[in-house]
C-alpha positions in Angstrom: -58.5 28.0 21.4 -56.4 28.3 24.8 -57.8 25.1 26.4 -55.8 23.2 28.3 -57.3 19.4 29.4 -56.7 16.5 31.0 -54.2 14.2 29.3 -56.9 11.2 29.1 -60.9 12.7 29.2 -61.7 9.0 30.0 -60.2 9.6 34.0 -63.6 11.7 34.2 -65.9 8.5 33.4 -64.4 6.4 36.1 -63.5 9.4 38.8 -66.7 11.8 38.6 -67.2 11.3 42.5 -66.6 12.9 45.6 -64.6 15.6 44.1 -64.5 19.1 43.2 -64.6 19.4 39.4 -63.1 22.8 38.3 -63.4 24.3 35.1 -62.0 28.1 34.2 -63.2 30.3 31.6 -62.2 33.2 29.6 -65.3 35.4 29.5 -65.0 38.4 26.9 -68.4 40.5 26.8 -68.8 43.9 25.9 -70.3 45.9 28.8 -71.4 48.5 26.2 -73.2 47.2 23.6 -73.0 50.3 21.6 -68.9 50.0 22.1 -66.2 48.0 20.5 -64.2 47.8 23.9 -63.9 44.4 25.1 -64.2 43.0 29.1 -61.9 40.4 29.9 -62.3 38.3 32.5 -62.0 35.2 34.7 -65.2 32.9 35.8 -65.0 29.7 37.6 -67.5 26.7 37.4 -66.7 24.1 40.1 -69.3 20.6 40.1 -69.1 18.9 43.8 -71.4 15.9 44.1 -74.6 17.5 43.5 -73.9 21.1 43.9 -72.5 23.7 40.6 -71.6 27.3 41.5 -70.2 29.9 38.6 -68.8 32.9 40.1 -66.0 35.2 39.1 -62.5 34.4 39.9 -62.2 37.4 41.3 -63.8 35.6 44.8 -61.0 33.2 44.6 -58.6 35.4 45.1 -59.6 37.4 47.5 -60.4 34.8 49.9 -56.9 33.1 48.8 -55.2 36.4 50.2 -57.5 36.3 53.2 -56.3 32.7 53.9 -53.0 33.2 53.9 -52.8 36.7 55.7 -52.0 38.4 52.9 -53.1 42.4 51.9 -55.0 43.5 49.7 -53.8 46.3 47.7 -55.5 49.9 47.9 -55.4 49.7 44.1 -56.9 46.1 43.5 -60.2 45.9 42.3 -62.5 43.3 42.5 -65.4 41.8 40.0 -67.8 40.4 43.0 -70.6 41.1 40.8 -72.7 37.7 41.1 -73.3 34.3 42.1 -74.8 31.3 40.6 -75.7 28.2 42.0 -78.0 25.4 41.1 -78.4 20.8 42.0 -76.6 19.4 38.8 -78.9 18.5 36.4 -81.4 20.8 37.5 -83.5 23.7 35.5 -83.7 25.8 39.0 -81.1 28.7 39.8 -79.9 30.5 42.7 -78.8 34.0 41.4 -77.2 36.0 44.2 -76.4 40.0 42.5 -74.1 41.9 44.9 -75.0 45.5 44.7 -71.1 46.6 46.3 -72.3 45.2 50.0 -75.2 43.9 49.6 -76.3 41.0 48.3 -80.1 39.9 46.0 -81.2 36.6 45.9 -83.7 35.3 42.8 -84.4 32.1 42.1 -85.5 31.0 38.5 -86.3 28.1 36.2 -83.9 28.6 33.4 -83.9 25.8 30.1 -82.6 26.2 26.7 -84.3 24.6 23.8 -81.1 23.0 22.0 -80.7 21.8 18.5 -78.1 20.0 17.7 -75.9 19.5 14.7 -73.8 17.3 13.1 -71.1 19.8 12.6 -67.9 18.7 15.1 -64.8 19.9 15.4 -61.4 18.8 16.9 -59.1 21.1 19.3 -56.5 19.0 21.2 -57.7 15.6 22.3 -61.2 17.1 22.2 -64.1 16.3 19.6 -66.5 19.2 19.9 -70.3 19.0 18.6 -72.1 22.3 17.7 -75.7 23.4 19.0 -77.3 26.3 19.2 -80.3 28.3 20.7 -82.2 31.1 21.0 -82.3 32.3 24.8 -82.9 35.3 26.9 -82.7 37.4 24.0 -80.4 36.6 21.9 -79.5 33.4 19.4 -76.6 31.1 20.7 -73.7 29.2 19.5 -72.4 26.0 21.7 -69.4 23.7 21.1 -69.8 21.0 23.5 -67.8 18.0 24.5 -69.6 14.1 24.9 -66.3 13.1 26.6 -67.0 15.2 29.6 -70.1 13.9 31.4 -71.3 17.0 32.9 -74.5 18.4 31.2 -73.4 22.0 32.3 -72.0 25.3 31.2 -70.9 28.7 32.0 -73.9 31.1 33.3 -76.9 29.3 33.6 -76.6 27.4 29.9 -76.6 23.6 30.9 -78.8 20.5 29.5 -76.2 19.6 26.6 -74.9 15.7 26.6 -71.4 17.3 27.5 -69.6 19.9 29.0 -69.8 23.8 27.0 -66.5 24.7 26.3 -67.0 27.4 23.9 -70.1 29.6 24.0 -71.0 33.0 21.9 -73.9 34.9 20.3 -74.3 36.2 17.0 -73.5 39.7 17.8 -70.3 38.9 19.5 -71.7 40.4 22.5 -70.3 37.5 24.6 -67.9 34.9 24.2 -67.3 32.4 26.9 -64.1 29.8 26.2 -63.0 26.9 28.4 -59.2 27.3 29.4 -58.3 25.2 31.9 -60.1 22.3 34.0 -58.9 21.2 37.7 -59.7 18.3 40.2 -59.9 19.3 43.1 -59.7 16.9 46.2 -61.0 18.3 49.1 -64.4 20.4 48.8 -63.9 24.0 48.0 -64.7 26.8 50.2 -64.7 30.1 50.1 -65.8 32.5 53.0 -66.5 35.8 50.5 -69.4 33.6 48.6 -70.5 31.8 51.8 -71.3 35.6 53.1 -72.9 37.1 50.7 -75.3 34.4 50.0 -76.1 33.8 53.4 -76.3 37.3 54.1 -78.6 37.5 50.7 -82.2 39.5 50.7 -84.5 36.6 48.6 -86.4 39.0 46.1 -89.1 38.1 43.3 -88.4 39.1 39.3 -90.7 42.4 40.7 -89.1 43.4 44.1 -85.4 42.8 42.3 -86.4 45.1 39.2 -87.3 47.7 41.7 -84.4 47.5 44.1 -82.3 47.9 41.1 -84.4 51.2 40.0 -83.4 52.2 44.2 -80.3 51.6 43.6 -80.2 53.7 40.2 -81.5 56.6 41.9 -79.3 57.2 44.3 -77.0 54.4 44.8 -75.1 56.0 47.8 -77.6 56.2 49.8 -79.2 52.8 49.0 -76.2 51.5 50.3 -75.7 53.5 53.6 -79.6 52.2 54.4 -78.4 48.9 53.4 -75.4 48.6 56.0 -77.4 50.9 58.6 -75.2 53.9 58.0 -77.3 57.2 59.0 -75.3 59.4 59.0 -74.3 61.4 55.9 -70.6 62.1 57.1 -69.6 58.7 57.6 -66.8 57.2 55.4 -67.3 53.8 53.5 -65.0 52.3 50.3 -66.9 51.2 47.7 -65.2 47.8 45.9 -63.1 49.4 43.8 -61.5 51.0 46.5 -63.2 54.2 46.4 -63.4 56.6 49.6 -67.3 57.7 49.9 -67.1 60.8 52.4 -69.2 64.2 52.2 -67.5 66.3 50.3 -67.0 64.0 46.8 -70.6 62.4 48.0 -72.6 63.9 44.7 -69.0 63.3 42.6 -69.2 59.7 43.0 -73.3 58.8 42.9 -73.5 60.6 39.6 -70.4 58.1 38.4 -72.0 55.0 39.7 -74.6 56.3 38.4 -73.6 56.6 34.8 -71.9 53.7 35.1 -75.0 51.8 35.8 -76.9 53.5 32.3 -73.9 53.0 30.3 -72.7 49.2 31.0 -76.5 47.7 30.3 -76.1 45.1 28.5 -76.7 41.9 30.0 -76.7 38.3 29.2 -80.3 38.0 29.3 -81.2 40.6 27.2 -84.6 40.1 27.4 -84.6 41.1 31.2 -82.7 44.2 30.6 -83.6 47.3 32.7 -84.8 50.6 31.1 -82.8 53.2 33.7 -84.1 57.0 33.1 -81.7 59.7 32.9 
């Protein structure tokens, strides 16, 4: 494992306060389920007093660019794909999904039933203890750590007595590994999140399923209603720095929405949605 900690664990006992606890993981998931291709990617779970968020790292920097007047290249895409926030020690979730420019909020009680075992492991100055679950479709592996007093972990897995630090299922469709862990001392704030969930439409499980189904069938124009765009020749870029004009209109909603069809394969496989061809 690639995890590198804090020379003494025991500084989080005395100096979990008024700080912005940081911890990175390496997220590998396959987007296609049916695929071998792997997803790499970068998610970042910082604990402030009462307040978690996991987001991809992606947010970070872009706003670090836009802080320090830097461009952002034509050719850099960006994973802005969701939000999660909930109170620390909480079962209730914030879940902000950013459709390119726009942004759905759900809220949701979210619990794992854990059992633990007496299997533990060593990696660095870390002793790990194994648990596992069955949740949101699929059965769970945790590796936790007693010597970090946070009873989170990446996504919306939490209620351990330690911090996650590795995470998979049994199908290898997701693997989520601790990598590196910060302390932070100011509170950490980033102007791409704050917009989007402020600028968030609060949906039920219902009124998000069938938003996404919009979306599906023609996601081009779902997104010219969203920003108030009413006419069909005006220009927009979509995140990955696509050009959306009239003449590659039909080019580029039939890719989204293949895209959409083909990468279905969500955490929560048990709330996975059925798109028709």
């Amino acid at each position: 494992m690639k995890i590198v900690l804090l020379t003494a664990c025991v500084l989080f006992f005395s100096q979990v306060k008024a700080q912005t606890y940081r911890f990175i993981y390496d997220v590998e998931y396959k987007k296609d389920s049916a695929e071998s291709s792997i997803t790499k990617e970068n998610y970042h779970l910082d604990i402030r007093d009462q307040q978690v968020r996991y987001y991809p790292r992606d947010f970070y920097i872009g706003d670090s660019l836009v802080a320090n007047n830097l461009p952002i290249a034509k050719d850099m895409k960006f994973n802005t794909s969701s939000i999660l926030t909930h109170q620390k020690g909480s079962d209730g979730y914030e879940e902000y999904d950013i459709l390119e420019n726009v942004a759905l909020k759900r809220s949701s009680k979210n619990t794992q039933n854990w059992k633990l075992s007496e299997e533990k492991k060593t990696v660095k100055d870390l002793t790990l203890q194994k648990a596992t679950t069955t949740w949101g479709g699929r059965n769970w592996v945790a590796w936790f750590a007693p010597q970090i007093p946070f009873n989170e972990g990446p996504y919306k897995f939490h209620g351990l007595p330690g911090l996650i630090v590795e995470l998979y299922d049994d199908n290898n469709n997701y693997r989520f590994e601790l990598v590196k862990n910060q302390k932070l001392k100011q509170s950490y704030l980033n102007q791409f999140m704050d917009y989007f969930m402020q600028s968030a439409v609060p949906v039920n499980e219902q009124k998000y399923r069938e938003a996404k189904l919009k979306y599906y069938d023609s996601p081009i124009n779902y997104l010219r209603n969203a920003v108030g765009q009413t006419k069909s020749n005006e220009e927009f870029y979509l995140n990955d720095g696509t050009l959306v004009k009239q003449d590659n209109y039909r080019e580029v909603n039939e890719r989204l929405r293949s895209s959409i069809r083909k990468y279905n394969n969500p955490i929560e496989l048990d709330k996975v949605i059925q798109y028709p061809k």
